[in-house]
C-alpha positions in Angstrom: 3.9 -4.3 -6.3 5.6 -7.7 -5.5 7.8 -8.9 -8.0 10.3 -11.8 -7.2 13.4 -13.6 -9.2 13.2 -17.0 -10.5 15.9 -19.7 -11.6 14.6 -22.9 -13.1 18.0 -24.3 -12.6 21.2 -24.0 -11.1 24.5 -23.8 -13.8 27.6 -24.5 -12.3 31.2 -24.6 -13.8 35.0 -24.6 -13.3 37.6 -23.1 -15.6 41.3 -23.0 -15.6 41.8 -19.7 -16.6 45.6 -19.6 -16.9 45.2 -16.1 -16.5 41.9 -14.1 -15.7 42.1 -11.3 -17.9 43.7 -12.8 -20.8 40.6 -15.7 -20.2 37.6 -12.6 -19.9 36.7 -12.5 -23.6 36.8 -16.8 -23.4 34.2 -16.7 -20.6 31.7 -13.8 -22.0 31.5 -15.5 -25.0 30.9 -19.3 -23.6 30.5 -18.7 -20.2 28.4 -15.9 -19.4 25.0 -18.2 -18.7 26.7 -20.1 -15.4 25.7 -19.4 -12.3 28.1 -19.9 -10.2 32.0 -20.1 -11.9 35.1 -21.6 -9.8 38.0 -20.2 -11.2 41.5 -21.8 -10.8 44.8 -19.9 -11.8 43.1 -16.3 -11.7 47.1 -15.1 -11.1 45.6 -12.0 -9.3 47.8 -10.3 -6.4 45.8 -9.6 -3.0 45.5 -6.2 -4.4 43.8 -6.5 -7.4 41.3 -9.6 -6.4 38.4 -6.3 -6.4 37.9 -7.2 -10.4 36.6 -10.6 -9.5 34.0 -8.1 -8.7 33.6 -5.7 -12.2 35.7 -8.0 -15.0 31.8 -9.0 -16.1 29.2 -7.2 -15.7 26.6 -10.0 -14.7 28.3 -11.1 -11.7 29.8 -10.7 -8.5 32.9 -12.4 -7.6 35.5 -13.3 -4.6 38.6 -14.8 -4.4 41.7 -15.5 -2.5 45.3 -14.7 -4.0 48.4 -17.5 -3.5 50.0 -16.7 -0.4 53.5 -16.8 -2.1 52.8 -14.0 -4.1 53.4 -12.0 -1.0 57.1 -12.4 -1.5 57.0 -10.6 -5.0 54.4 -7.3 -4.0 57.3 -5.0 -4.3 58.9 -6.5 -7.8 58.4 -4.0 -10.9 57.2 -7.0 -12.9 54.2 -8.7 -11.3 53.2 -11.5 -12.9 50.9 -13.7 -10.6 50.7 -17.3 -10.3 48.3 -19.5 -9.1 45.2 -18.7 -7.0 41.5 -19.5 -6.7 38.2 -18.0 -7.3 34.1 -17.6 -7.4 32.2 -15.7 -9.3 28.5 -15.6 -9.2 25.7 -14.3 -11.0 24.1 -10.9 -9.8 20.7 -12.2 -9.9 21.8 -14.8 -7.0 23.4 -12.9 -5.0 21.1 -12.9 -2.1 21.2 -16.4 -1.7 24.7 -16.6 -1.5 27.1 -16.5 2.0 30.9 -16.7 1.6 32.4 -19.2 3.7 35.6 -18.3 5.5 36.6 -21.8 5.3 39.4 -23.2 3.5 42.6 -21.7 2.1 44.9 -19.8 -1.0 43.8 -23.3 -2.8 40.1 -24.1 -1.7 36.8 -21.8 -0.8 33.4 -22.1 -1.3 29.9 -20.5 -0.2 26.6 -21.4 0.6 23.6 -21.3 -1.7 20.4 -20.9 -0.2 18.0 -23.2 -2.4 13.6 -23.6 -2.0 12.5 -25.7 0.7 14.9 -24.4 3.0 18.0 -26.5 1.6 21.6 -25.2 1.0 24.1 -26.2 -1.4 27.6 -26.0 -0.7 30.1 -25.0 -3.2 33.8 -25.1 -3.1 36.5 -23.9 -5.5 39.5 -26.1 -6.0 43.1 -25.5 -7.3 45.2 -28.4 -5.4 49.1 -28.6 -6.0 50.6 -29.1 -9.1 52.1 -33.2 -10.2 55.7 -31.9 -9.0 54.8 -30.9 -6.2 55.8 -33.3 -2.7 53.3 -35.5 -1.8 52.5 -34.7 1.7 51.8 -31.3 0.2 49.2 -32.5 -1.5 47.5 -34.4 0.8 47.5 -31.5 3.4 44.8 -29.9 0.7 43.1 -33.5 0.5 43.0 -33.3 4.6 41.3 -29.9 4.0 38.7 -31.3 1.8 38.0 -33.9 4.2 37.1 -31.1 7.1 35.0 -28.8 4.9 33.1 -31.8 4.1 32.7 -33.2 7.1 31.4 -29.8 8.3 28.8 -29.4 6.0 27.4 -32.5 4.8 24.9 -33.0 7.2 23.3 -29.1 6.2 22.8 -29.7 2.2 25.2 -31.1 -0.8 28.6 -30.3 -1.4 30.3 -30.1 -4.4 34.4 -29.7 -5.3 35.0 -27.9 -8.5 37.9 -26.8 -10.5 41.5 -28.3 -11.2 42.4 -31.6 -8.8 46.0 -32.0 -10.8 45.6 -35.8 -10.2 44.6 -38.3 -13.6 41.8 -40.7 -11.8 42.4 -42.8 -14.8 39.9 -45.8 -15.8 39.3 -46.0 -12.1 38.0 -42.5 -12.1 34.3 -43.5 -13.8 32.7 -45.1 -16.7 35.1 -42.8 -19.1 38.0 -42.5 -17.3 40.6 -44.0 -19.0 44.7 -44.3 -18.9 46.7 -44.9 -15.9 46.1 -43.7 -12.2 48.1 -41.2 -11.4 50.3 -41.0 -8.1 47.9 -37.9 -7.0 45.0 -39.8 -8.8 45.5 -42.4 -6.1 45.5 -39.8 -3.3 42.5 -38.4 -4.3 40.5 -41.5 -5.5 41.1 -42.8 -1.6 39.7 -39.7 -0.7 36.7 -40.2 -2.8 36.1 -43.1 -1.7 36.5 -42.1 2.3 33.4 -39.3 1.7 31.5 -40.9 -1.3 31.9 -38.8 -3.9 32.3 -39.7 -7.7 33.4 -37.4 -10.8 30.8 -36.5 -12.2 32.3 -35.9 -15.9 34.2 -39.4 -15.7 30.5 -40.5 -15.2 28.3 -41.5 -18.3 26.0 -38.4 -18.1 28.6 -36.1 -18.9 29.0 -35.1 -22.6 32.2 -33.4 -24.9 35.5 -34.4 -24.7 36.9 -36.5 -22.0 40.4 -34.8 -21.4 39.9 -31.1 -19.6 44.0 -30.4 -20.3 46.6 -30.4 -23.0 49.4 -31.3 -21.3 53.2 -31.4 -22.4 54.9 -34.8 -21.7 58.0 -36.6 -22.7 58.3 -33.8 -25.7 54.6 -34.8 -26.8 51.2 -32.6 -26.1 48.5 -35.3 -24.9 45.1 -35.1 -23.3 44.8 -35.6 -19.5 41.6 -35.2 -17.3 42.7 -33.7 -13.9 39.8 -31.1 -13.4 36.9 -32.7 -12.1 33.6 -31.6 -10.4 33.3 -34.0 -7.4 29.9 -34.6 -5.7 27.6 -37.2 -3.8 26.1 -39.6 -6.0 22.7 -39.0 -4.4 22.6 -35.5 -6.8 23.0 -38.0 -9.7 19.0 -37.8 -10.1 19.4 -33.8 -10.2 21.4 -33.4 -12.8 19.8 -32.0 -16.3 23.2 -31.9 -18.2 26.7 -31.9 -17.9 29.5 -30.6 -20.3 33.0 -30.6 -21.2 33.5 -27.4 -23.1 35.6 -27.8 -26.4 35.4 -24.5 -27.7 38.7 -23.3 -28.8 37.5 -20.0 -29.7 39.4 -17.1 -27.8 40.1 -19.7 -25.2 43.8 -19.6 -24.8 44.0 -21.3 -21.7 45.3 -25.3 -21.8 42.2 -25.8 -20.0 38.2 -26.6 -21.2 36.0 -26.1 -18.7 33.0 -28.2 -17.0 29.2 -27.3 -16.8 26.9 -28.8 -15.1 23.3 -28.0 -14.7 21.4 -29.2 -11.8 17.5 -29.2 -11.5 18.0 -27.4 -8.0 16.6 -24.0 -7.3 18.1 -21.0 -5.6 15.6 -19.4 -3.0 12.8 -17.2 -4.1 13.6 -13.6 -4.0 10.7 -11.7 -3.0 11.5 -7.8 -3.6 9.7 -5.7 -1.8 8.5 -7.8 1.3 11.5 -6.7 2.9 12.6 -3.3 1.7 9.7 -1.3 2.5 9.6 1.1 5.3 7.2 1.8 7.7 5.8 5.3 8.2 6.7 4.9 12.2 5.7 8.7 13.0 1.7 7.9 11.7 2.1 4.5 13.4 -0.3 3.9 16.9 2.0 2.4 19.6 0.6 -0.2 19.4 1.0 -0.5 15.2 4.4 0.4 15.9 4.9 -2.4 18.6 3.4 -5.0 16.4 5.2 -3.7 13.0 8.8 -4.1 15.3 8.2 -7.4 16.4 7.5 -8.6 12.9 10.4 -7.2 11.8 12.5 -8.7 14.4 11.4 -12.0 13.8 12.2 -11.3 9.6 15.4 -10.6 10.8 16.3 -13.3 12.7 15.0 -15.6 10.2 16.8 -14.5 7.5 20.4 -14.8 10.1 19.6 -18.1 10.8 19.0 -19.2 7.4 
């Protein structure tokens, strides 16, 4: 029998977690229906980035630890910092390819969607507002080569936690001041056409994404953005900033976004059966190989 998995839609998010495992019971309750999750701030060591794979049982994950931690692998105490993640539902997983692009702050993968399109999808922690400024444009530069790699094969998307305010330049509600990283990465907007898609007018919730302590005062700032062409304006069924303060004890809300795109058919079964090759003819078993072969190589070249 020939069954095969369907998605209407494609959900995907970013979340600050400050923390995975303190953030786990956060995202089962509220976030347990996305697709595909970019994770900033997982604070996992190289070591222990295997439960992105088991910390929920629905989906498969993948990350990359900060390369600083390094220097602390040996220290009693490990308390992580930083770092950036994916994590993807089960149910998708054959349509998804890791990319080995990118770095400690930005990785993505490729999602296989109907009609033989792709979807690119990269995870985003860039450097914090005191950090120098070339450092920060270094990631930008980054950006700018993963894009320009892939934006001719299918969309591209930047999730996750820019650390820049784009202000009231940033969208139809942005608001407040530019910051100086803002600036950075509004010109780098700009340069490959991309907009924010919750500083646009689709977008629904609350407009600040972080509770941020400045000049002895908590306030609202919006420095974590999803970032995309605005061609996929037309796809887009909803789009959500999360204010649900239950069990989130991040600083953090994270965005959803869920786009009328569809992951590629999975048809179980086509594949995974096995000829009998010892009651095969020659020439059954010559014909059954070369359609094989050909599976094969269009499923690598996909």
């Amino acid at each position: 029998m020939n069954t095969s998995t369907t998605h209407e839609n494609l959900t995907i998010g970013c979340y600050n977690t400050r923390g995975l495992v303190s953030a786990l019971p956060f995202i089962r309750l509220h976030l347990a229906e996305v697709d595909i999750l970019a994770i900033a701030e997982h604070w996992l060591y190289e070591d222990a980035l295997t439960a992105l794979d088991h910390a929920l049982d629905t989906h498969r994950g993948w990350g990359r630890a900060d390369r600083r931690l390094k220097d602390k692998e040996n220290r009693a105490w490990r308390r992580g910092q930083w770092g950036v993640a994916l994590v993807w539902k089960t149910s998708i997983d054959y349509a998804v390819h890791k990319l080995e692009d990118g770095n400690d702050r930005l990785m993505g993968i490729r999602i296989r969607l109907r009609n033989g399109q792709k979807s690119f999808v990269f995870a985003v922690y860039l450097p914090h507002a005191n950090s120098p400024m070339e450092e920060y444009r270094d990631q930008l530069d980054v950006m700018v080569e993963v894009y320009g790699k892939y934006e001719n094969e299918g969309s591209v998307l930047f999730v996750g936690d820019f650390n820049a305010e784009l202000g009231q330049e940033g969208g139809q509600r942005g608001r407040g001041q530019t910051s100086r990283f803002g600036s950075e990465l509004l010109s780098t907007m700009e340069e490959l056409g991309l907009i924010s898609l919750n500083l646009n007018i689709i977008c629904e919730g609350p407009i600040g994404t972080c509770l941020t302590y400045s000049s002895k005062q908590y306030c609202e700032t919006t420095i974590d953005d999803i970032l995309m062409a605005p061609s996929l304006l037309p796809e887009i069924k909803s789009c959500k900033v999360i204010d649900e303060q239950s069990a989130n004890i991040s600083d953090h809300n994270p965005i959803v976004v869920s786009l009328l795109i569809k992951p590629v058919v999975w048809e179980e079964g086509e594949i995974h059966l096995r000829p009998d090759w010892k009651r095969m003819s020659d020439q059954e078993t010559q014909k059954t190989y070369q359609m094989r072969l050909k599976e094969r190589h269009e499923q690598s070249s996909r």
